[in-house]
Each structure stands twice: as structure tokens, then as C-alpha cells.
Steps between C-alpha positions, in 0.01 A plus 500: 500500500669426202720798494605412830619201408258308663304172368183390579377098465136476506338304793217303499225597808152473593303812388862737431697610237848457630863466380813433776798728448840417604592541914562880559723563790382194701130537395293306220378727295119452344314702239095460529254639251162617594207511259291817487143297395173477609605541861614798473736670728459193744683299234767638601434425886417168427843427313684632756315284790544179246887615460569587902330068555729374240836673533534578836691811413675736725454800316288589241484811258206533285574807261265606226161461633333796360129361455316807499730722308273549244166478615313633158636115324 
């Protein structure tokens, strides 16, 4: 994000780890963090649900969910 320029400010929310980026051709912009933990790969699920209630958003990308990749760790 950074080498695009674009800053994050972290946000304060009930169970997510999430910063608001600047407005992005008409659109908030939100970054949300999942935790891979004792959950598991429904951590990930479970984040997303929490995220969807709180922000409403009209899109959503979720890149980098690779639980799994490595199954021997």
C-alpha cells in the first residue's frame, strides 16, 4: 500500500483488525486482517462474516488465504 501511495489509519472495531484508507474512486476503502489461530481455516470465515456486519461493503477482495499450503507445519 505504501508504494502506492496509499495510507492507512487504524480503526478501532469489535473483534477486527482494521485500518480506513483514503476514498478510491468514490469508494471507502478498508483493509481487515484475519487471524490464522485456533479456529483454523474458519478464522478466516468468521472475520469475513464480522467484516461484511460492520462495513457494509460493496465489494470485497480477500487475497492471500492460503491455509493449507503447507499441510506438513
Amino acid at each position: 500500500m505504501k508504494l502506492k501511495g496509499i495510507h492507512l489509519l487504524p480503526q478501532t472495531l469489535p473483534r477486527l483488525s482494521a485500518w480506513r484508507g483514503q476514498e478510491f474512486n468514490g469508494f471507502e476503502m478498508w483493509v481487515v486482517r484475519t487471524e490464522m489461530a485456533s479456529s483454523g481455516k474458519d478464522g478466516a470465515a468468521l472475520t469475513t462474516n464480522d467484516a461484511i456486519k460492520q462495513l457494509s461493503p460493496d465489494y470485497m477482495i480477500m487475497p492471500g488465504i492460503a491455509f493449507g499450503l503447507k499441510p506438513e507445519k
